[in-house]
N, C-alpha and C positions, 0 to 999 in steps of 0.2 A: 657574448654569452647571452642566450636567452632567458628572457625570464618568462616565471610562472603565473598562470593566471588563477588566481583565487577565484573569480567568479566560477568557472570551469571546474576547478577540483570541488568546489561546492554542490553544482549542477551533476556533479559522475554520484557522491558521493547521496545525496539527494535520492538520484535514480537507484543507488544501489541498493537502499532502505523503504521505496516504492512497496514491493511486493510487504513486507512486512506490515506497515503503515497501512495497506488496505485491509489484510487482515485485521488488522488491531480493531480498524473501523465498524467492517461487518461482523465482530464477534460482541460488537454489542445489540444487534439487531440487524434485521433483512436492511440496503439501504437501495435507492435506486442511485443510479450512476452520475447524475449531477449532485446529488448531494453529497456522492466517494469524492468526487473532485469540490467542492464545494471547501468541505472538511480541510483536504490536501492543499487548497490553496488561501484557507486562512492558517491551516501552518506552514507555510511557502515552501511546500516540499514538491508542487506540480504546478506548472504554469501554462502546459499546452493540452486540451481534452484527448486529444488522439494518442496522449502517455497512456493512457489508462485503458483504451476499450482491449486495446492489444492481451495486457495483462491478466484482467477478467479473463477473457478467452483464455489463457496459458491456465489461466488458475482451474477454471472451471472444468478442460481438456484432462488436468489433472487430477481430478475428481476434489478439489479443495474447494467448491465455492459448487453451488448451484443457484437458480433463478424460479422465480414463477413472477406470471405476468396479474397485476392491478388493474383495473378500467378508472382512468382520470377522470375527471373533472374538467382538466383542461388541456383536453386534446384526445388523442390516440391511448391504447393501452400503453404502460409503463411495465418495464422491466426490471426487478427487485431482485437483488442480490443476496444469499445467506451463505454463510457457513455449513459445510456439510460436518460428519463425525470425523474426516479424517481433515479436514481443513482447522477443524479446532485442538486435532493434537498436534499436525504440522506447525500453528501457532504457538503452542505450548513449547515445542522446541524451539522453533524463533527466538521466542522469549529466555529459554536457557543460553543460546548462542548470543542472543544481544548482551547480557548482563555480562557475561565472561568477557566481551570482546571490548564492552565498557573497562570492564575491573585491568585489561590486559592496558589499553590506552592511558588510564591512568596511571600504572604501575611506571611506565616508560617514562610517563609525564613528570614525575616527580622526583625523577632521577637529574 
């Protein structure tokens, strides 16, 4: 019989809450992209940077996220992340589908 590996259903489940999690992020301001990961991996929800540029792109393709470009200090210009209008209601529903899917999880749980 095989068994299951927790670290793995962690890592899917992690990923599955990714798109969410950045939203949450830049809906409190423009962020540049190490500090989306930065965030991500002091709540250990990303452990490799190349999870993320992919996503931005998906988000951004889908009119949920836009960018303008910074001039550093330390280095090249920087690329800065925000929430567009329809990125912040997409969030909005996120957030109705999270809570329900919490309230659903517990219901099971407590059976």
């Amino acid at each position: 019989m095989a068994t299951m590996r927790s670290g793995n259903s962690d890592a899917q489940m992690r990923k599955g809450v990714l798109e969410y999690c950045t939203l949450i992020i830049l809906s409190r301001g423009s962020c540049y992209a190490s500090d989306i990961i930065r965030e991500l991996r002091e709540a250990e929800l990303i452990v490799v940077e190349g999870t993320l540029y992919p996503l931005l792109t998906r988000q951004k393709n889908a009119g949920l996220l836009t960018y303008h470009w910074e001039e550093s200090s330390q280095g090249p210009p920087r690329k800065y992340y925000q929430l567009t209008n329809k990125g912040e209601a997409y969030l909005k529903e996120l957030d109705g589908s999270w809570h329900r899917l919490i309230a659903s999880v517990a219901k099971l749980n407590r059976r």
